[in-house]
TINUZA-387087 format. One record per residue (C-alpha): residue number from 1; residue in one letter; x negated, y, z. Coordinates in nm, 4 decimals, decimal comma, padded with zeros to 6 digits. Each point is the difference from the previous one (the first is absolute). Example, Ala and Ser with C-alpha at 12.3 -4.5 7.8 and 13.67 -1.06 7.14 Angstrom:
<pts>
seq: 1; type: a; X: -01,2300; Y: -00,4500; Z: 00,7800
seq: 2; type: s; X: -00,1370; Y: 00,3440; Z: -00,0660
</pts>
This chain:
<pts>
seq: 1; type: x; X: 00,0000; Y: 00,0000; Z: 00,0000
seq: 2; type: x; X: -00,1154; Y: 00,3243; Z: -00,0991
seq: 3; type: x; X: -00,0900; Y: 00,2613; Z: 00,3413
seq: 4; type: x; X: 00,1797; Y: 00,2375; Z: 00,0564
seq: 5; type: x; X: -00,0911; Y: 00,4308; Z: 00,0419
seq: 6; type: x; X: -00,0487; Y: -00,0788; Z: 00,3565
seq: 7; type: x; X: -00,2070; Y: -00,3229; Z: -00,0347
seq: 8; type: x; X: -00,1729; Y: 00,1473; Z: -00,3397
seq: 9; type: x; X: -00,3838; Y: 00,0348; Z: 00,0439
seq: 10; type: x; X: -00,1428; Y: 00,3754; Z: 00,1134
seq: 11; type: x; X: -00,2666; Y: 00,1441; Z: 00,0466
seq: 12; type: x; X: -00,3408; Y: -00,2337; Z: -00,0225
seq: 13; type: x; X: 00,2015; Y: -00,2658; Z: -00,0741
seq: 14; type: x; X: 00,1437; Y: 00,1450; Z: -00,3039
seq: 15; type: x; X: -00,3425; Y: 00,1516; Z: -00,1294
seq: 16; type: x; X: -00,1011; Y: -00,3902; Z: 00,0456
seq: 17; type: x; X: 00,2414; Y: -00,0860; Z: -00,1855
seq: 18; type: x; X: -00,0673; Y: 00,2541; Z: -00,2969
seq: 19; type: x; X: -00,3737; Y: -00,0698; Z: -00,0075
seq: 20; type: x; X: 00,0868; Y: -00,3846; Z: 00,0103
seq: 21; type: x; X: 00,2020; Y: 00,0554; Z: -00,3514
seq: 22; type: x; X: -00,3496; Y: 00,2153; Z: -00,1625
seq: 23; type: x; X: -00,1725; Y: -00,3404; Z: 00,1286
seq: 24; type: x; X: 00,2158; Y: -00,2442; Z: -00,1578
seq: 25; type: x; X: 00,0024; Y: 00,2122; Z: -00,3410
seq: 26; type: x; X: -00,4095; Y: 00,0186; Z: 00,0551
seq: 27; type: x; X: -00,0020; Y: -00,4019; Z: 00,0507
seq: 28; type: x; X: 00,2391; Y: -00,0046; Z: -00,2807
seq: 29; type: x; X: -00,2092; Y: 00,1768; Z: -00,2720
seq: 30; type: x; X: -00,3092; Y: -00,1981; Z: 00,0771
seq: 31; type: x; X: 00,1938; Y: -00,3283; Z: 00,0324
seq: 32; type: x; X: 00,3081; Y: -00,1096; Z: -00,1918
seq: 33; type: x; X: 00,2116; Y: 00,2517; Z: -00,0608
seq: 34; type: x; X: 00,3644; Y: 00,0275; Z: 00,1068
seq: 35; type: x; X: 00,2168; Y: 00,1511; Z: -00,2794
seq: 36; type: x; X: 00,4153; Y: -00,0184; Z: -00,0965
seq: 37; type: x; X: 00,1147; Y: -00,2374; Z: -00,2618
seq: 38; type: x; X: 00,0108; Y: 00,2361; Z: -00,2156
seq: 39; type: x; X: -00,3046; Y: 00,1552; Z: 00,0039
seq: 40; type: x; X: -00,1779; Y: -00,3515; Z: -00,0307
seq: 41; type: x; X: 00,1728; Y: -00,0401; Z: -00,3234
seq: 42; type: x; X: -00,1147; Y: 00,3197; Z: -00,1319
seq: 43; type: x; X: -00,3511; Y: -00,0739; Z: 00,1016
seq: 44; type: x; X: 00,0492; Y: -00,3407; Z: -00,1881
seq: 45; type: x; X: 00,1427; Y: 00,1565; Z: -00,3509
seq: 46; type: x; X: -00,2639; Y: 00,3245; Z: 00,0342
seq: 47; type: x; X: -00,2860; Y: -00,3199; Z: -00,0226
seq: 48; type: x; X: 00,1731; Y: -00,1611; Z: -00,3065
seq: 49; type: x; X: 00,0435; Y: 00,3452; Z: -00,1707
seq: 50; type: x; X: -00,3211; Y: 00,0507; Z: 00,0788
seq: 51; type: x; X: -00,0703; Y: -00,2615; Z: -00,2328
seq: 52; type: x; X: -00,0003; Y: 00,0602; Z: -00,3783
seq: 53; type: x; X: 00,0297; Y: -00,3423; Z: -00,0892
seq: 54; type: x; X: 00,2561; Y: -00,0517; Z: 00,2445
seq: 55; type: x; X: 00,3170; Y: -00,1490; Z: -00,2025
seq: 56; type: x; X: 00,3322; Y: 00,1838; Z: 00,0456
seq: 57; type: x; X: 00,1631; Y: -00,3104; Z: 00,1175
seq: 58; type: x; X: -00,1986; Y: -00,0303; Z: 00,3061
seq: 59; type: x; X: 00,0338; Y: 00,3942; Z: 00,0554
seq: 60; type: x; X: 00,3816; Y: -00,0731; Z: -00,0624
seq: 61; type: x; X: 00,0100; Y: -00,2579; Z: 00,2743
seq: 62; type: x; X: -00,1971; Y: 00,1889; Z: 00,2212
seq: 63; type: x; X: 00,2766; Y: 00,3232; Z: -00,0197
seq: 64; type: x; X: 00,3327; Y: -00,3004; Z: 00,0438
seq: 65; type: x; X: -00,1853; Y: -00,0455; Z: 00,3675
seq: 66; type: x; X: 00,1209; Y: 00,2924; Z: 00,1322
seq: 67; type: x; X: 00,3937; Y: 00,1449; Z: -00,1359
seq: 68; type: x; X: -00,0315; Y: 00,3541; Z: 00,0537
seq: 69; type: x; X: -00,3111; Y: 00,0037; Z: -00,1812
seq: 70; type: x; X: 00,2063; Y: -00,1952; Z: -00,2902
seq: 71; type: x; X: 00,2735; Y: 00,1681; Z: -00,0029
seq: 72; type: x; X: -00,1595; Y: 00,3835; Z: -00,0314
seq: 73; type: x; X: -00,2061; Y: -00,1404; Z: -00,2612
seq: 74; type: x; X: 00,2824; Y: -00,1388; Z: -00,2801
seq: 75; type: x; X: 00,1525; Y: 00,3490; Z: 00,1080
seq: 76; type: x; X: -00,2267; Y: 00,2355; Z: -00,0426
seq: 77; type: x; X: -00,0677; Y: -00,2229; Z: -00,3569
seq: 78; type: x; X: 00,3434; Y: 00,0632; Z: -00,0792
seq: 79; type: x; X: -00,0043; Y: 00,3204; Z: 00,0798
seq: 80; type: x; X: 00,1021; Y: 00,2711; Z: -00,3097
seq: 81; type: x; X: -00,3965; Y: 00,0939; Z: 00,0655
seq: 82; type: x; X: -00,1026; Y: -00,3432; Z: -00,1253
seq: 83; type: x; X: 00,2788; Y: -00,1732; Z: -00,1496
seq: 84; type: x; X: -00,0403; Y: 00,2538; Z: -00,3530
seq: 85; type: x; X: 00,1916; Y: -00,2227; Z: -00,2438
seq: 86; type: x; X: -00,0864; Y: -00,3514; Z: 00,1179
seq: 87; type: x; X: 00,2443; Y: -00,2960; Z: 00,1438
seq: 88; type: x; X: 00,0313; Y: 00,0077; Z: 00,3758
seq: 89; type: x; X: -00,2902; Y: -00,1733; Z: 00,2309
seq: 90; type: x; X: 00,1805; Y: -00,2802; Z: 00,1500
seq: 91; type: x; X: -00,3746; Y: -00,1884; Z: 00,1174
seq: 92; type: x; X: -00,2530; Y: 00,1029; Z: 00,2129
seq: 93; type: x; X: -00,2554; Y: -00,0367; Z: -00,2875
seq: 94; type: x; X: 00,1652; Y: 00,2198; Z: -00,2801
seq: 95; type: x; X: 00,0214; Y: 00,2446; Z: 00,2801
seq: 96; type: x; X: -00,3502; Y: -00,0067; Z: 00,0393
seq: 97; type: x; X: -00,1333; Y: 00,0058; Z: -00,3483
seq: 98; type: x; X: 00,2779; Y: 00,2943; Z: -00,0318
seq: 99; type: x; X: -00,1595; Y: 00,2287; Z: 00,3175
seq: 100; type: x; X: -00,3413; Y: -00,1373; Z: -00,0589
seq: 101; type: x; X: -00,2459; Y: -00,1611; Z: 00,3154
seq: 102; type: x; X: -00,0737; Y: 00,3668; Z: 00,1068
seq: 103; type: x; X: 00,3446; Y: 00,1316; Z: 00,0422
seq: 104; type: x; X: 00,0841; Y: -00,3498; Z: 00,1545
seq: 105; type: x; X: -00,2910; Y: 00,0058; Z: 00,2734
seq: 106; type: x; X: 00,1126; Y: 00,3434; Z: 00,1200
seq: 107; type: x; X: 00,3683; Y: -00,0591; Z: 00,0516
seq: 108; type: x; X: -00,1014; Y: -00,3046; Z: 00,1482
seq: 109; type: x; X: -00,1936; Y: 00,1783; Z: 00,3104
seq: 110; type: x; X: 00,2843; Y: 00,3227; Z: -00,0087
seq: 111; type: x; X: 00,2860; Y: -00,2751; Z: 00,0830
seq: 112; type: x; X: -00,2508; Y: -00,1993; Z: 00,2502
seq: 113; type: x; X: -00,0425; Y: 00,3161; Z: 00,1696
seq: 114; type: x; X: 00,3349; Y: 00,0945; Z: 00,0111
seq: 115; type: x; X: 00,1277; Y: -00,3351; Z: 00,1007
seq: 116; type: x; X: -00,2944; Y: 00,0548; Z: 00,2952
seq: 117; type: x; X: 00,0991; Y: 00,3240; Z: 00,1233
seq: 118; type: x; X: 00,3979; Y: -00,0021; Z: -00,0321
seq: 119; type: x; X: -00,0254; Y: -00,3558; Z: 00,1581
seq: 120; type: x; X: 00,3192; Y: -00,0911; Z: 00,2986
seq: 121; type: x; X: -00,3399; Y: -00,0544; Z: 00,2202
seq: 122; type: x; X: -00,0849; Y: 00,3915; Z: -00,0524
seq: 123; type: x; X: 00,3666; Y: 00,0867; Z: 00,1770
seq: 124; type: x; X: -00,1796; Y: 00,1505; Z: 00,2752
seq: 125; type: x; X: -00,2105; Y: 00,2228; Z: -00,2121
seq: 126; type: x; X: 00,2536; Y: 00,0610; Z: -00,3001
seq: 127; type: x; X: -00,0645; Y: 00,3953; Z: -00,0111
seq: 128; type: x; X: -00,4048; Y: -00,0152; Z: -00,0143
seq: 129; type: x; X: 00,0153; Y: -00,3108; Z: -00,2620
seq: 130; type: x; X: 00,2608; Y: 00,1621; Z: -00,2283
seq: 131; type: x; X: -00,1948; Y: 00,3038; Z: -00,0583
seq: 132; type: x; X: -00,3509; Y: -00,1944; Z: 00,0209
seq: 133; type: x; X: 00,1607; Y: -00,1359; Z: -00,3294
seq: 134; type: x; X: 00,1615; Y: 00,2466; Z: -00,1428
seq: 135; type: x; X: -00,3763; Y: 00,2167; Z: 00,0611
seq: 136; type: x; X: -00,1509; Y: -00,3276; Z: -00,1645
seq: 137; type: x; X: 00,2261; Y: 00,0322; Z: -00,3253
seq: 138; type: x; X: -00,0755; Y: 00,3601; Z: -00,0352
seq: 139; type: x; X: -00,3410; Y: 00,0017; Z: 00,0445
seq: 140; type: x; X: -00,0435; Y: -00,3112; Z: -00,2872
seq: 141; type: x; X: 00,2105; Y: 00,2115; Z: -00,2202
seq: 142; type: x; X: -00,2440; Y: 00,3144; Z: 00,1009
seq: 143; type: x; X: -00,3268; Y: -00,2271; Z: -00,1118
seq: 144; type: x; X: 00,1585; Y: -00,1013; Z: -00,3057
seq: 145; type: x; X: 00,0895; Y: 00,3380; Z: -00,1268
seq: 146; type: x; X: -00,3400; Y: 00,1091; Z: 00,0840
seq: 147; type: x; X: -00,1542; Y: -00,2824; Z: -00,1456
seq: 148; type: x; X: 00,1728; Y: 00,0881; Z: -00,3083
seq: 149; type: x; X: -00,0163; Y: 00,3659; Z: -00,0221
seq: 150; type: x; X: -00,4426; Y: -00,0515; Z: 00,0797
seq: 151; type: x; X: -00,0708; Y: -00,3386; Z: -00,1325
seq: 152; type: x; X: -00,2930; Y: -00,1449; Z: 00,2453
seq: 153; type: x; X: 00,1986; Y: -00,2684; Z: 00,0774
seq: 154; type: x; X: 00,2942; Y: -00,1948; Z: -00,1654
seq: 155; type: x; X: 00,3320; Y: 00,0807; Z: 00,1119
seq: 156; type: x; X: 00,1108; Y: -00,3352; Z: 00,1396
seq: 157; type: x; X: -00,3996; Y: -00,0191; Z: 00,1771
seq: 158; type: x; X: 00,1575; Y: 00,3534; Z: 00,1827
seq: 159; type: x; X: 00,3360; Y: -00,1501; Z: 00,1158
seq: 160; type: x; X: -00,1089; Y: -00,3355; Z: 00,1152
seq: 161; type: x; X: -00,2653; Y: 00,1951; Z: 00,1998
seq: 162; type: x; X: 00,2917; Y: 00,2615; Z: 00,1400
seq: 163; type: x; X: 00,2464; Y: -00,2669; Z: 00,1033
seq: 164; type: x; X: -00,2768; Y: -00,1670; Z: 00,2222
seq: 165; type: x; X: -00,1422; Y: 00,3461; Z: 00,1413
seq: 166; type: x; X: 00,1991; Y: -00,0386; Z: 00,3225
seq: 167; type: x; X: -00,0175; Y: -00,3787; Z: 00,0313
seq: 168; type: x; X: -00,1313; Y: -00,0184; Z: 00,3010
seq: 169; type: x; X: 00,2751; Y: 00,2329; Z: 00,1498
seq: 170; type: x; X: 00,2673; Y: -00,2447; Z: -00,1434
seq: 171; type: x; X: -00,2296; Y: -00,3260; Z: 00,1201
seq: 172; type: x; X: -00,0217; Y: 00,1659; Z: 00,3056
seq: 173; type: x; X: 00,3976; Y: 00,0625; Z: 00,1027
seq: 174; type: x; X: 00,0446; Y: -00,3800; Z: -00,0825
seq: 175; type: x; X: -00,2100; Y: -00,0753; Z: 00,1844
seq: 176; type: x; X: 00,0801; Y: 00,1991; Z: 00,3019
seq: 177; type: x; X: 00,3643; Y: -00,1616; Z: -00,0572
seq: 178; type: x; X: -00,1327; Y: -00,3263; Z: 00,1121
seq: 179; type: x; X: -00,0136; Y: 00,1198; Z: 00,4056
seq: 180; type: x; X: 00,2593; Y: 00,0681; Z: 00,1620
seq: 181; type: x; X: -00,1078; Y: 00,2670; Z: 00,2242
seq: 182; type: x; X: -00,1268; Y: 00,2003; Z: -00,3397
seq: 183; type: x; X: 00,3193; Y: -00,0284; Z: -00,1483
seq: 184; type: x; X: 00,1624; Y: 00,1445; Z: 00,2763
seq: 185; type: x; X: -00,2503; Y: 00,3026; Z: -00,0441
seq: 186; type: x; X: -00,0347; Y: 00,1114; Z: -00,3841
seq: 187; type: x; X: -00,1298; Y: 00,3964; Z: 00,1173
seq: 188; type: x; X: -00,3206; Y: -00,1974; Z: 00,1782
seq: 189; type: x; X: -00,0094; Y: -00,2736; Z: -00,2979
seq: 190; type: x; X: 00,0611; Y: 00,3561; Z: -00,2625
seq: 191; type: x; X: -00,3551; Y: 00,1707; Z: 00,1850
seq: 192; type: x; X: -00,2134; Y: -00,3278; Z: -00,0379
seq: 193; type: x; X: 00,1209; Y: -00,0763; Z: -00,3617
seq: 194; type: x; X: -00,1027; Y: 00,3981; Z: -00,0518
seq: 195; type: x; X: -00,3749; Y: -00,0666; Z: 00,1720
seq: 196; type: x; X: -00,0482; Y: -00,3048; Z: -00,1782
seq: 197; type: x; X: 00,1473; Y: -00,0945; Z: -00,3168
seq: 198; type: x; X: -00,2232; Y: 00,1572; Z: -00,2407
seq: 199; type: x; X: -00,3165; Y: -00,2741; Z: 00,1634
seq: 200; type: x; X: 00,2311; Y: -00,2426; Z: 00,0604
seq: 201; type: x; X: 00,1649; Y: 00,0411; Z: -00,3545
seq: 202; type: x; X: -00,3603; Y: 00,0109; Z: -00,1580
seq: 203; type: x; X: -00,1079; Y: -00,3296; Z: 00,1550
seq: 204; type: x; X: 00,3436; Y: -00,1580; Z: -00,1072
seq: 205; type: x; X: -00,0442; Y: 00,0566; Z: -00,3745
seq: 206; type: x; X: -00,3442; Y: -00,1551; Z: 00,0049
seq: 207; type: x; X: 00,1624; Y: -00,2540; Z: 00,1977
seq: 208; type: x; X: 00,2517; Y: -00,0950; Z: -00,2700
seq: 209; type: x; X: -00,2842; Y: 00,0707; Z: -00,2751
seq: 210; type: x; X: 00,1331; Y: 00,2694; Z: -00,1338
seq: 211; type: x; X: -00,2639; Y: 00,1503; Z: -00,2341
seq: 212; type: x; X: -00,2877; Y: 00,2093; Z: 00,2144
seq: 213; type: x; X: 00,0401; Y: 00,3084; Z: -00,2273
seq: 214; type: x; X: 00,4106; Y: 00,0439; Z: 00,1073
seq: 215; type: x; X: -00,0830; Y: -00,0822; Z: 00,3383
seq: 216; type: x; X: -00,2997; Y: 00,2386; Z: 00,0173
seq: 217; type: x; X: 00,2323; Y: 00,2299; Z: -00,0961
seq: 218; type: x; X: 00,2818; Y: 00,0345; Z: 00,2897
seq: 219; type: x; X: -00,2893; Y: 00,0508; Z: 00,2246
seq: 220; type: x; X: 00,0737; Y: 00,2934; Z: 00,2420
seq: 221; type: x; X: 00,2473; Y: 00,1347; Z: -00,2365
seq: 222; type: x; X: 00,2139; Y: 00,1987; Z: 00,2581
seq: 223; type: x; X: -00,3353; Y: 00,1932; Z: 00,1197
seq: 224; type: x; X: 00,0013; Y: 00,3148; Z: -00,1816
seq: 225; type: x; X: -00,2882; Y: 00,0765; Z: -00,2530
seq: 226; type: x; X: -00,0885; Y: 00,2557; Z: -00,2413
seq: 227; type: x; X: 00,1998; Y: -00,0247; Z: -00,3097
seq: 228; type: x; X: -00,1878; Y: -00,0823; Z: -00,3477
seq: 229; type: x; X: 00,1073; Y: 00,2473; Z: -00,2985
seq: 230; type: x; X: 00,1047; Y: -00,3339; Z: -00,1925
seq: 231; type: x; X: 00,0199; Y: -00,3696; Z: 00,1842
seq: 232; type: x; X: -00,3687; Y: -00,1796; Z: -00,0866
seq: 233; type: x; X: 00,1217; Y: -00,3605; Z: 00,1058
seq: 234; type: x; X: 00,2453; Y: -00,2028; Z: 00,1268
seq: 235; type: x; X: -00,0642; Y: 00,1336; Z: 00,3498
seq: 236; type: x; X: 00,1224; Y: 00,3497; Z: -00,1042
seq: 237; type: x; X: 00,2822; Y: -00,1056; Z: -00,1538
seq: 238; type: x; X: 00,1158; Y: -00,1984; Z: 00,3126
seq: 239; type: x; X: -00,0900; Y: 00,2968; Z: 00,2381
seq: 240; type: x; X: 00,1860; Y: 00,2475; Z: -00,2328
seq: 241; type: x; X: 00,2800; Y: -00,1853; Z: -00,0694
seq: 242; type: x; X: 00,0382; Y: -00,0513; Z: 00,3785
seq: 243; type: x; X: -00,0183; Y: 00,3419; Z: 00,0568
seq: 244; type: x; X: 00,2699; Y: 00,0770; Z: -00,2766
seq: 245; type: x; X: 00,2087; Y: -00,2612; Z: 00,1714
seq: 246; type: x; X: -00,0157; Y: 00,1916; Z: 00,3391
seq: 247; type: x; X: -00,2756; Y: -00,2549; Z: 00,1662
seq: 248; type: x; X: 00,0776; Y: -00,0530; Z: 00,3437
seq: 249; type: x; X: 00,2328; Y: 00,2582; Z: 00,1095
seq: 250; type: x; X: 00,2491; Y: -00,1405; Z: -00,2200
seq: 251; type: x; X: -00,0080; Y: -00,3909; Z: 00,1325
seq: 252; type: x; X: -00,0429; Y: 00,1365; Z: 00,3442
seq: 253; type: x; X: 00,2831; Y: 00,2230; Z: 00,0128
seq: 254; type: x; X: -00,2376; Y: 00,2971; Z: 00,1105
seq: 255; type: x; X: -00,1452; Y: 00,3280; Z: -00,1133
seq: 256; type: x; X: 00,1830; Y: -00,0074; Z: -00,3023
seq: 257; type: x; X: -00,1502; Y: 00,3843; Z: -00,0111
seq: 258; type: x; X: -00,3345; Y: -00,0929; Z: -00,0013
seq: 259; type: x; X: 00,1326; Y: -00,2496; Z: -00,3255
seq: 260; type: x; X: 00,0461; Y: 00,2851; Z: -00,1952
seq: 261; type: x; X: -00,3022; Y: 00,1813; Z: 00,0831
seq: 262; type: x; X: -00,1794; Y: -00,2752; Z: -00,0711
seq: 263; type: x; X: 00,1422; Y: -00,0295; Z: -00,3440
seq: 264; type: x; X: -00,0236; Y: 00,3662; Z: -00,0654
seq: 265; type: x; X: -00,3611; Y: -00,0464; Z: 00,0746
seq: 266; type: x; X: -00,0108; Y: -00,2463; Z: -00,2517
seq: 267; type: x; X: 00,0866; Y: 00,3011; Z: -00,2893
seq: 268; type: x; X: -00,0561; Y: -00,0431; Z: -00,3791
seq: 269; type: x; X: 00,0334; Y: -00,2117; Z: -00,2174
seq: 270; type: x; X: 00,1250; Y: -00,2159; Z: 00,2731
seq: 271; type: x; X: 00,3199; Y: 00,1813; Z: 00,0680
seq: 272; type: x; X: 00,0814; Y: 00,0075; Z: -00,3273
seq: 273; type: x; X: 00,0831; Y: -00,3981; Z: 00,0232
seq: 274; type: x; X: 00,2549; Y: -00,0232; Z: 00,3092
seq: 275; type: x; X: 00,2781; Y: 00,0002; Z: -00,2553
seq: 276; type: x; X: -00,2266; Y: -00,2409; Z: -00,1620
seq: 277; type: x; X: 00,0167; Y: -00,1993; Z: 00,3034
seq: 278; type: x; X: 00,3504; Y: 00,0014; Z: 00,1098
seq: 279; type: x; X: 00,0991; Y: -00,1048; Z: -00,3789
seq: 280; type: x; X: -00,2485; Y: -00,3127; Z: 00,0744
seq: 281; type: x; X: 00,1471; Y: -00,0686; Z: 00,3667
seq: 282; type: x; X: 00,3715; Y: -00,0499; Z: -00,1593
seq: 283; type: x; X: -00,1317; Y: -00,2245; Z: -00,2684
seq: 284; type: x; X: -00,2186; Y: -00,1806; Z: 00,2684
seq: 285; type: x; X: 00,2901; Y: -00,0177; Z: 00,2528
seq: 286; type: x; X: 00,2376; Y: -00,0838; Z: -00,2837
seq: 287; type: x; X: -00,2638; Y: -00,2940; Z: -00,1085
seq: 288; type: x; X: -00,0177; Y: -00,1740; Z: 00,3854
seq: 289; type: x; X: 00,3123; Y: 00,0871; Z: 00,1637
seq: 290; type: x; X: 00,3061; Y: -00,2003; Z: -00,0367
</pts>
């Protein structure tokens, strides 16, 4: 039975019970890592798409393990976007030769991600991990218009890299959902996912091999840092595209001031794009949600 306010842990106890979650995420990442369905299937299908000799039936079966992931996938390929003048998609592989491996390895890890954050477990902290996606969605959509608009990097490179940015704030609040007396307490879970998600969320995508240049690039991306005239790498992109997004403030529910000073501060050409941006958040939103 679950304690109650009275019997929940204060105090020492509780900080105990905080560091003891860091621990077991630590003993995790050097260990074997604990990670939703969902996500293990996505970690499964990015390996085969890493693979150019990968056949499309084995991708296919990979995407039939999990039906969210399915499901998105003959929609989006049936979409008037994709569709054009060709019969409806009505397998999992004409979907994919229809999107292509690219398209199909991002909406793979947007629905995984959503299925992670808006999970029944995440009850307790439903107002942190709504936004945390919602911030995730925008700030993919921010990298990919950037991507676009100054090259660098390609587009779908941009918005893999965005949707993961805050990883470890969304591996972190599932986490946290797994003790009882953190549940009970999402404003003292909210402060330790904001001290340590960026490490934590760096460590995780290595973790899950996810390739060292997009992990390189979350690092420390909610510590502000001069501003380059024009992005020079992926890590620019993902700490602009933040930054468009609203960074922190936004997913935190906090300062939303300082948000828009610190996308003022951004200025041109950058401004110029948050039209740009919320154009690319409906089609992204439009592309995972039901």
């Amino acid at each position: 039975m679950s304690p109650t306010r009275e019997e929940d842990k204060t105090g020492d106890a509780l900080k105990a019970q905080r560091f003891q979650m860091l621990e077991d995420i630590a003993s995790e990442m050097s260990s074997k890592l604990v990670v939703p369905t969902c996500f293990d299937v996505t970690i499964r299908l990015r390996e085969l798409l890493d693979d150019p000799d990968a056949p499309v039936e084995r991708i296919s079966a990979a995407v039939s393990l999990d039906p969210m992931i399915s499901s998105r996938l003959l929609s989006v390929a049936n979409s008037v976007l994709n569709r054009r003048d060709g019969p409806p998609c009505k397998d999992l592989q004409s979907a994919i030769m229809r999107i292509g491996m690219k398209a199909v390895r991002s909406l793979a890890l947007g629905v995984a991600m959503k299925q992670l954050l808006l999970a029944k477990d995440l009850t307790d902290f439903d107002g942190i991990s709504r936004r945390l996606w919602t911030h995730s969605v925008t700030t993919a959509a921010a990298c990919s218009v950037l991507a676009r608009k100054f090259g660098r990097v390609t587009a779908e490179q941009a918005l893999f890299a965005g949707l993961v940015h805050d990883l470890g704030a969304s591996y972190m609040l599932y986490r946290a959902s797994q003790y009882d007396e953190l549940r009970q307490r999402p404003d003292t879970v909210k402060h330790l996912v904001y001290q340590w998600h960026e490490s934590i969320g760096e460590s995780l995508l290595f973790a899950l091999g996810i390739p060292e240049e997009i992990a390189i690039a979350t690092r420390d991306h909610d510590h502000p840092r001069p501003v380059p005239e024009y992005p020079r790498n992926l890590t620019d992109i993902v700490y602009i595209g933040n930054v468009m997004a609203g960074g922190h403030f936004e997913w935190m529910k906090k300062d939303f001031d300082a948000a828009g000073q610190a996308r003022t501060e951004l200025g041109e050409p950058y401004l110029s794009l948050i039209d740009d941006m919320k154009t690319a958040t409906a089609e992204l939103h439009s592309a995972l949600d039901n």
